[in-house]
Wavefront OBJ file of the C-alpha trace (Angstrom):
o trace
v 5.490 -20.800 -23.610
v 9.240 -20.903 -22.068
v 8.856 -17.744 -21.098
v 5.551 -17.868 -18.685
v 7.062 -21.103 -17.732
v 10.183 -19.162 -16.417
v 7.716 -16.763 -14.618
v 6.413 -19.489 -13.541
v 9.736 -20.503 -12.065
v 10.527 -17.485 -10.538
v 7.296 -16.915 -8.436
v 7.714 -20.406 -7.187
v 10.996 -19.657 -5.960
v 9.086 -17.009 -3.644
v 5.314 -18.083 -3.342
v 4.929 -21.208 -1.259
v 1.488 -22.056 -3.695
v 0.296 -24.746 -5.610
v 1.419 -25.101 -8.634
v -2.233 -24.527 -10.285
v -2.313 -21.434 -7.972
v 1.089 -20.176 -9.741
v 0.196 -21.152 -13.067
v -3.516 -18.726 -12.989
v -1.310 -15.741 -10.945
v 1.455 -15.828 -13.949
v -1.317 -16.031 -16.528
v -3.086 -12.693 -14.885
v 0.603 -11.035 -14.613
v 0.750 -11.451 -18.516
v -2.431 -10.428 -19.166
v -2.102 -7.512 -17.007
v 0.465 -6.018 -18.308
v -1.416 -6.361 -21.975
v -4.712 -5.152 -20.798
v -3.723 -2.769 -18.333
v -6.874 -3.019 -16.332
v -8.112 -5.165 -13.539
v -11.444 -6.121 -14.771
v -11.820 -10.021 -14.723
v -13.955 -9.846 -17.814
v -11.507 -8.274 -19.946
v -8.878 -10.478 -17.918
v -10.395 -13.432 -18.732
v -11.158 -12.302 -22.358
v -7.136 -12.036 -23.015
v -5.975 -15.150 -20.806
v -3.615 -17.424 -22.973
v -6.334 -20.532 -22.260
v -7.900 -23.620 -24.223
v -11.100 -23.499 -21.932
v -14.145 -20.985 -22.641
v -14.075 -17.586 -21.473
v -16.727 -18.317 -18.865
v -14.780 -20.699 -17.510
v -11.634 -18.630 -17.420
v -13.711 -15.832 -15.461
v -14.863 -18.795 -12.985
v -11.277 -19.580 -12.141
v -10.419 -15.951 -11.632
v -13.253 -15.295 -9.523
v -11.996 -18.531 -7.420
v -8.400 -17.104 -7.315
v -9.922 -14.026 -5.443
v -12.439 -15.957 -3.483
v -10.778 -18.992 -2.168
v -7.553 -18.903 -2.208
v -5.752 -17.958 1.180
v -2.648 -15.773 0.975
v 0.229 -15.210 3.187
v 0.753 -11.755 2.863
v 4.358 -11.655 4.939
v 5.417 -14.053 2.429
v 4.310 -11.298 -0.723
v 6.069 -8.602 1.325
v 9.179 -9.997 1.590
v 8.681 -10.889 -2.081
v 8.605 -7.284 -2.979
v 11.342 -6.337 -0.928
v 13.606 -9.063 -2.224
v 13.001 -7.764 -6.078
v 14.411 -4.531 -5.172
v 17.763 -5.638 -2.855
v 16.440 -3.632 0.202
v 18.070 -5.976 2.656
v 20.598 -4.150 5.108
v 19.298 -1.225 3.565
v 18.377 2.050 5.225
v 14.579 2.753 3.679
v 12.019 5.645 4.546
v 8.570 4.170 5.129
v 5.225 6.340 4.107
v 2.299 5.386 4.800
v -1.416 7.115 2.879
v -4.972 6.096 1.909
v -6.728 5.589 -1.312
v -10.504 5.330 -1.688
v -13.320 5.670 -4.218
v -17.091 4.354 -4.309
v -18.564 1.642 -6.511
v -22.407 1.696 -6.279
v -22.503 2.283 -2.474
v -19.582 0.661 -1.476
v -16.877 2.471 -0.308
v -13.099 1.078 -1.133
v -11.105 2.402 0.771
v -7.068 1.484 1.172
v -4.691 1.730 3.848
v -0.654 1.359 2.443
v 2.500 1.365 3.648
v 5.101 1.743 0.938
v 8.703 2.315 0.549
v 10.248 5.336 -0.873
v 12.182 4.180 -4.050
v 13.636 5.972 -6.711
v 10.629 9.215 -6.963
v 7.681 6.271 -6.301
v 6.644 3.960 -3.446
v 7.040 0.760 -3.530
v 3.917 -1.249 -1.764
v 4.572 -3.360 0.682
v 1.443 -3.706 3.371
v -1.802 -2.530 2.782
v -5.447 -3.212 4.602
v -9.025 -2.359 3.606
v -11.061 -0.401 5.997
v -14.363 -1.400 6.840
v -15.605 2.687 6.654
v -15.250 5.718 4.870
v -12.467 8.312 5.892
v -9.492 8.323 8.172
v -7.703 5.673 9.303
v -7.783 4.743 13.548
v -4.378 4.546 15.640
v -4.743 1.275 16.485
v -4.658 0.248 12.344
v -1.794 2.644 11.826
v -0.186 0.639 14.574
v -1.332 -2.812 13.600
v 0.641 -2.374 10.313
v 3.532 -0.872 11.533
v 4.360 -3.899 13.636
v 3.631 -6.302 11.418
v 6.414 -4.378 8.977
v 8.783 -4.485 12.240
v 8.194 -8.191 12.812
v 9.200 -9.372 9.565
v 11.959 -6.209 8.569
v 12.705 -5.064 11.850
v 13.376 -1.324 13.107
v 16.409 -1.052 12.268
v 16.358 -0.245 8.619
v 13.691 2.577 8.951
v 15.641 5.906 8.547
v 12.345 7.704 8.354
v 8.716 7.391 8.353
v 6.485 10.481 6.275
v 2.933 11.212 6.288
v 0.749 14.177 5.761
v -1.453 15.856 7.943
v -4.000 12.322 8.322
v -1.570 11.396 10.816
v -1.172 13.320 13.504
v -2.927 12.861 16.757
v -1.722 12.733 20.479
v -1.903 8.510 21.287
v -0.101 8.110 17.548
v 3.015 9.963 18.070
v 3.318 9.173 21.897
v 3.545 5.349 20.109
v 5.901 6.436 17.401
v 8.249 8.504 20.039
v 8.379 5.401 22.699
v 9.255 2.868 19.527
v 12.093 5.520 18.921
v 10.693 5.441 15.557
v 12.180 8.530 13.507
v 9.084 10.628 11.961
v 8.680 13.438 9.406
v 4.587 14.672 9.692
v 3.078 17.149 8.452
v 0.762 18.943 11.280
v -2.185 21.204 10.574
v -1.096 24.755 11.164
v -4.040 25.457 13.170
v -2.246 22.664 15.937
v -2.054 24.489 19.474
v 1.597 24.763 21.129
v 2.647 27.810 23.461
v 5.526 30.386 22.595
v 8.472 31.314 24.623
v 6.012 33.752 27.026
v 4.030 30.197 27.647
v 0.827 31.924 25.316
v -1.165 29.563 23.377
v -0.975 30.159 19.760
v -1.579 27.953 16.450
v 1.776 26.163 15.256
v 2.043 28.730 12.159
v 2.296 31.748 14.370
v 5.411 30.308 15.209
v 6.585 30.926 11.137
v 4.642 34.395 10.794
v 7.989 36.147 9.546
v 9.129 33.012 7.272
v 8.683 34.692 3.449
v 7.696 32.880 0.041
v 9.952 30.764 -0.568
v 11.923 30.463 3.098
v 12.697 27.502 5.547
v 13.061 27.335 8.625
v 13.998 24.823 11.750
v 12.973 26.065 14.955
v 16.005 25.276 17.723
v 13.708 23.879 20.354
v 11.296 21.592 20.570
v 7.058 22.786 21.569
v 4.687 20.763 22.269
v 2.495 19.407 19.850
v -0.441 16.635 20.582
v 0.868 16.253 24.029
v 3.993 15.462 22.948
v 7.328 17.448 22.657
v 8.842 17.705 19.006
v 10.863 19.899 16.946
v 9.314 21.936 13.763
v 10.394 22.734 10.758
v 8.496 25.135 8.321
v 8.496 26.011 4.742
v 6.151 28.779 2.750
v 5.822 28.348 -1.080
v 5.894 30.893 -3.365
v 1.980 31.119 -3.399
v 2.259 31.638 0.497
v 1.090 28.697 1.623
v 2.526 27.281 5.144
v 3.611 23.422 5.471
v 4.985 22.598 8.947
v 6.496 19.287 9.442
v 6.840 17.241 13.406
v 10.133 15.106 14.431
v 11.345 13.921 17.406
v 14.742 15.095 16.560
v 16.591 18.028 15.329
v 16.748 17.804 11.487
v 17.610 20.511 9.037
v 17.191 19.066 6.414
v 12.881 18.076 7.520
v 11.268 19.710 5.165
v 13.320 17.765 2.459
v 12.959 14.535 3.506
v 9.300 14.882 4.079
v 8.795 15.727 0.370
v 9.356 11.978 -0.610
v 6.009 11.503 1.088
v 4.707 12.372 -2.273
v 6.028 9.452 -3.708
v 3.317 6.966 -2.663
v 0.733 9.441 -4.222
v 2.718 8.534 -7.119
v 2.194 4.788 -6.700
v -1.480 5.386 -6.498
v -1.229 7.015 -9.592
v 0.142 4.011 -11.240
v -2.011 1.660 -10.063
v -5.058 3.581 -11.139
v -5.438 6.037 -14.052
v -1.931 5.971 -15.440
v -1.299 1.848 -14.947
v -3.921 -0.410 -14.105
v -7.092 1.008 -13.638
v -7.427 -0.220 -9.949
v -10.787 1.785 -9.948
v -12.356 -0.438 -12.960
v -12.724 -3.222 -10.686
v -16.585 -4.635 -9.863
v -14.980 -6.523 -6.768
v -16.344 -4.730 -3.297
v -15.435 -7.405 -0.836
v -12.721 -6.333 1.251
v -11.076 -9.376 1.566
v -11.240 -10.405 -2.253
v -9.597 -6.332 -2.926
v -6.590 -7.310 -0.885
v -6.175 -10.571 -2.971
v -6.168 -7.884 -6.037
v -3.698 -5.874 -4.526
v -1.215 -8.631 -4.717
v -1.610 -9.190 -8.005
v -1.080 -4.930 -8.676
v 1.436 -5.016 -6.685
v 3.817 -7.866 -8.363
v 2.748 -6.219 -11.354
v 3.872 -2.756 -10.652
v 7.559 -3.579 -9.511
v 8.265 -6.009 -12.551
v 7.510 -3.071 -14.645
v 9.085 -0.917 -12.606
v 11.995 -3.266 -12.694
v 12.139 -3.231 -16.373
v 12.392 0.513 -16.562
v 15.140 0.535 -14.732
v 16.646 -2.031 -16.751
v 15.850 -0.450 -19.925
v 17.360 2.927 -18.298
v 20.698 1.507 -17.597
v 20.780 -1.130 -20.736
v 18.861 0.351 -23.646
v 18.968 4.246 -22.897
v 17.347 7.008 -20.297
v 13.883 8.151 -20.241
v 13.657 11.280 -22.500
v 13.522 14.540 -21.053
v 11.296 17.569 -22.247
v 11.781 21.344 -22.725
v 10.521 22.418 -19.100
v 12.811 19.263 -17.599
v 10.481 16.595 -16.491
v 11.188 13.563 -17.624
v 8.432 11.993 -20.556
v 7.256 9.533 -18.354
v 8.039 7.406 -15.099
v 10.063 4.538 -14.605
v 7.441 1.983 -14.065
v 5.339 3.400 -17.168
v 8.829 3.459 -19.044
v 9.171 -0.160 -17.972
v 5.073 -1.186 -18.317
v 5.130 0.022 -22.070
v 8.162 -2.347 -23.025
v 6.115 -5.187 -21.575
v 2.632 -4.365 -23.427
v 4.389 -4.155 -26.828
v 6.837 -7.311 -26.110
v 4.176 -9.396 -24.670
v 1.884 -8.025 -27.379
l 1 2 3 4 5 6 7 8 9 10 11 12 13 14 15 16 17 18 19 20 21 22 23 24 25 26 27 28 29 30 31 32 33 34 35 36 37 38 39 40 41 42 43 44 45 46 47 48 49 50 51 52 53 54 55 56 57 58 59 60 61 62 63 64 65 66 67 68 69 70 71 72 73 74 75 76 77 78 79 80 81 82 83 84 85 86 87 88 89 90 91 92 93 94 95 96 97 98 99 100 101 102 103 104 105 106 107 108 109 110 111 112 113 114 115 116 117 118 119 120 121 122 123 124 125 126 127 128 129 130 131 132 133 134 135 136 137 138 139 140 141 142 143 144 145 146 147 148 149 150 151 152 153 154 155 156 157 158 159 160 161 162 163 164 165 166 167 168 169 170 171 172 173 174 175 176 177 178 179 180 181 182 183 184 185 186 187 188 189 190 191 192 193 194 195 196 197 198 199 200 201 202 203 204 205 206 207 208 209 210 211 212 213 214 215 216 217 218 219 220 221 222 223 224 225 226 227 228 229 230 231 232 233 234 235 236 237 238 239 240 241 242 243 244 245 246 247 248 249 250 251 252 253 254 255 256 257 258 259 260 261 262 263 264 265 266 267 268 269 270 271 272 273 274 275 276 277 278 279 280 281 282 283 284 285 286 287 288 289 290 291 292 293 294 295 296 297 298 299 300 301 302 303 304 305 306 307 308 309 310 311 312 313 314 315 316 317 318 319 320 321 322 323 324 325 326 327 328 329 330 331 332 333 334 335 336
């Protein structure tokens, strides 16, 4: 008991809610991190409760259906836990979607890079299948600068989703620093003023080779400089800033990191996908909950790292297993 009452205590400190609204969230925490799904039936089967299990699943339900949350106030929740302030942070923003029955989920986020994963820190549903619009990618970027500011953002990374003429004309005037990867099929002209795709501007780059380009072309109406890089297998990844970097290519590859977080949050954490809730506003209620979830086990792994001992390492070098599922398997068996 003392110790969901110091949970208790700690998202008070945080969440302006009621206190019945703290007590359920702190409840679902703990049973989160036992179950390791977000089904409410199996949530409500494992809730530490007097009251029936119907009952239990009524009160969940109400959680996600009634209850209004400031979402600014989670944010800087999350960013607190991890001492970000007067920080400089990359930002990366993806998607994540899936179908249940015929309705499509599907997840805009904007994460920070931390540590080889992203931590979450806005996300919206869109109301359609497929790529997300300028005008949302926009919409969440200033609601990140109104409550954090610009100054902290040393970088933002996305993949090739995120390209498109309006969207960097808007990142370029907000002096926003970007790392994107562009399709290599994007039109630009060569030194003679010919129009040719962006990779025949890397033809003579070989497996395995980098390269920064020394001037900037123009790419979706807008002038950037281009960086390229050719794996082993051949394949060509050409990455957009509005500034000289040499380093472009490297600094992009943390973009993988919130691919990472998705990971977590569905097959190797908590089965985001499991969930029988379609409404959109009722998924971004969930989200909270996922999200708290993932950085206090992801806080614990990096506890256990420094105070207990390091994640074990295998034969080809990779580490056994991440720092949140590190941290999220301490919780199941001390909760348990």
């Amino acid at each position: 008991m003392k110790h969901i009452n110091k949970l208790k205590a700690i998202l008070k400190v945080h969440l302006n809610w009621h206190k019945s609204r703290i007590d359920c969230f702190a409840k679902m925490l703990l049973v989160l991190m036992t179950a390791q799904t977000v089904n409410l039936t199996k949530l409500a089967n494992q809730m530490m409760s007097r009251s029936s299990i119907l009952v239990r699943y009524r009160r969940l339900q109400r959680f996600f259906s009634d209850f209004k949350i400031d979402y600014d106030e989670v944010a800087k929740f999350l960013f607190y836990l991890f001492g970000l302030e007067g920080k400089r942070i990359s930002i990366t923003m993806d998607r994540t979607n899936w179908k249940w029955g015929q309705k499509n989920i599907n997840i805009l986020m904007l994460g920070i890079v931390y540590k080889g994963i992203a931590i979450p820190i806005y996300w919206i549903l869109l109301n359609k299948q497929g790529n997300s619009s300028t005008r949302e990618r926009i919409a969440m970027m200033k609601r990140f600068i109104r409550i954090f500011g610009k100054s902290p953002i040393a970088g933002y990374l996305a993949d090739r989703e995120f390209i498109g003429k309006d969207w960097f004309q808007w990142l370029i005037k907000e002096e926003i620093p970007f790392y994107i990867r562009i399709r290599n099929d994007a039109l630009t002209h060569n030194r003679k003023g010919q129009a040719i795709e962006a990779s025949g501007l890397f033809h003579s780059l070989n497996p395995g080779e980098r390269q920064a380009l020394k001037r900037t072309y123009e790419i979706y109406g807008n002038r950037v400089y281009l960086s390229g890089s050719r794996a082993p297998n051949g394949d060509l990844m050409i990455i957009a800033s509005p500034s000289k970097q040499t380093d472009a290519i490297c600094i992009y590859h943390k973009r993988w990191e919130i691919e990472t977080l998705f990971q977590s949050l569905k097959t190797r954490g908590f089965q985001f996908e499991a969930t029988h809730i379609t409404k959109r506003c009722r998924i971004k209620k969930l989200m909270v909950l996922l999200a708290i979830g993932f950085c206090w086990a992801h806080k614990i792994g990096e506890w256990r790292i420094l105070h207990e001992k390091p994640i074990p390492i295998k034969k080809h070098g990779y580490k056994t297993k991440s720092i949140f599922r590190y941290g999220l398997d301490w919780l199941q068996d001390a909760l348990a």
